[in-house]
C-alpha positions in Angstrom: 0.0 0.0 0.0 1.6 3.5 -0.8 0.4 6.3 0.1 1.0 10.2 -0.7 2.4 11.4 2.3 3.6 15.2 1.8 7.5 16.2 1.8 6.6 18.8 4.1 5.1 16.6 6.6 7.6 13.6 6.7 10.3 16.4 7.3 8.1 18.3 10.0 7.7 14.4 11.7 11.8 13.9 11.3 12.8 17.3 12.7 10.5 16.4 15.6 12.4 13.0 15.6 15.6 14.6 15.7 14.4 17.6 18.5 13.2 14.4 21.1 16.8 13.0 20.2 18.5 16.3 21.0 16.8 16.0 24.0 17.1 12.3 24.9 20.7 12.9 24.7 20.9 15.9 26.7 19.0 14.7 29.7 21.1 11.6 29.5 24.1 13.7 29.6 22.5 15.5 32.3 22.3 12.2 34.4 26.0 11.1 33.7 27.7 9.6 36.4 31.2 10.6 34.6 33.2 13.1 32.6 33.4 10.4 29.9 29.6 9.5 29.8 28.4 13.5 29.8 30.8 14.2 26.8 29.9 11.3 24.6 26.5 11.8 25.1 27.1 15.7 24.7 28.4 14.7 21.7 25.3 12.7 20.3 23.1 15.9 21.5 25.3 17.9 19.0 25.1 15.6 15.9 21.4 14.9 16.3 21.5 19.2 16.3 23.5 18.6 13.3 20.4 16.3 11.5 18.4 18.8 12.5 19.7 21.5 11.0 20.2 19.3 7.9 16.6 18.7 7.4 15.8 22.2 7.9 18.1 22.6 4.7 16.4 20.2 3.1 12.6 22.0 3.7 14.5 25.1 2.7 15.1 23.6 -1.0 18.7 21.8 -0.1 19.3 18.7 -1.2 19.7 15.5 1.5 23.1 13.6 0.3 21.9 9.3 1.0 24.7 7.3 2.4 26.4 4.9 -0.4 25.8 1.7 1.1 24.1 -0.1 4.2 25.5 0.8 7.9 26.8 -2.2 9.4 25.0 -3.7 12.5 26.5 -5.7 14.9 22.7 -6.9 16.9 24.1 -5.7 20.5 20.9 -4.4 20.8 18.7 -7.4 19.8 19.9 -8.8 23.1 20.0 -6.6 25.6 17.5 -5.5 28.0 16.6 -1.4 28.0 16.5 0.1 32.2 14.3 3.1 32.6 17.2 6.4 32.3 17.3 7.2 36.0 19.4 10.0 38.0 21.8 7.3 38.8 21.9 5.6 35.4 25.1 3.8 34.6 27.2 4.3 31.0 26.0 0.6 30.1 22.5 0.6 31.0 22.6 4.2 29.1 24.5 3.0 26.0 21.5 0.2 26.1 19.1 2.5 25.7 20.9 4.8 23.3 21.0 1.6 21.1 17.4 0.9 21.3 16.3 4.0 20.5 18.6 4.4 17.5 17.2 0.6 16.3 13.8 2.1 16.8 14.2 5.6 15.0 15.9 3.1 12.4 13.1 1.3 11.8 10.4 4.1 11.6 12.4 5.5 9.1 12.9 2.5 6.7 9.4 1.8 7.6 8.0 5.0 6.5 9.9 4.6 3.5 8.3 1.5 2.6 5.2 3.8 2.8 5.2 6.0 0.2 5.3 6.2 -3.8 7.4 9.4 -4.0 11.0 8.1 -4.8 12.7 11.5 -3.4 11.0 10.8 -0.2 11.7 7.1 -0.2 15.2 8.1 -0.5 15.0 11.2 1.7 14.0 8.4 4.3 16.0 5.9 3.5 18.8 7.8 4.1 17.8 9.4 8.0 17.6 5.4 8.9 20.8 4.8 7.5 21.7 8.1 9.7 20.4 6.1 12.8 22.0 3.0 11.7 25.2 4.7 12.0 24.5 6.0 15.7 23.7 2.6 16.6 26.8 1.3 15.3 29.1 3.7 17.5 27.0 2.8 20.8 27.5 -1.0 19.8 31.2 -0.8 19.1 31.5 1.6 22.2 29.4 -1.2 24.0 31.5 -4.4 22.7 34.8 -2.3 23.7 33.5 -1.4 27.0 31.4 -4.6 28.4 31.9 -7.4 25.8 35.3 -7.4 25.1 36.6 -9.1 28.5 33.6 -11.1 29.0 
């Protein structure tokens, strides 16, 4: 079933997307426990800023760039179990739920793509999951090098 779904609208939906990330992160980075935790996920706030300025350009009339080829995924979060983010939250149970929420906005995206007719819009979605497929990547990596590695 595809459905018209206004360029306007999908890009309203994924700069809202990107805000609730910005803010995810930030209140994360709030509860950090370290230097280490607050910075990297200071760091996510600023790149998910970064999409969000990017798909301001894009309702402005700029073009959105899709990624090459397919992000890697490693499944780390297939088999973990998300904690709520508490004010004592620890950098693993936080990098869990980084990862989940990245697989999640992954999956809206490519879902949404499988949605509509529009092939600009397919693509324009197509490439903000591969965008959160590559923020999942760097929590799983960060996540195998931090708790898997010596396991």
């Amino acid at each position: 079933m595809n459905e018209t779904i206004p360029l306007d609208r999908v890009l309203d939906f994924a700069i809202e997307r990107e805000q609730e990330a910005i803010d995810f992160y930030t209140g994360l980075a709030g509860k950090a426990t370290s230097a280490e935790m607050r910075r990297v996920f200071e760091q996510f706030a600023g790149e998910e800023r970064g999409h969000k300025a990017r798909l301001q350009g894009v309702r402005a009339g700029k073009p959105m760039q899709a990624p090459v080829k397919p992000v890697m995924d490693l499944r780390i979060s297939d088999y973990v179990v998300a904690t709520e983010p508490g004010p004592d939250i620890s950098y693993q149970d936080a990098l869990i739920l980084a990862m989940k929420k990245e697989k999640a906005a992954f999956r809206l995206y490519t879902d949404m793509a499988e949605l509509v007719g529009d092939d600009e819009l397919k693509d324009l979605l197509l490439a903000l999951a591969q965008e959160e497929a590559k923020h999942k990547l760097r929590f799983e990596v960060e996540y195998d090098d931090r708790f898997l590695k010596n396991w």
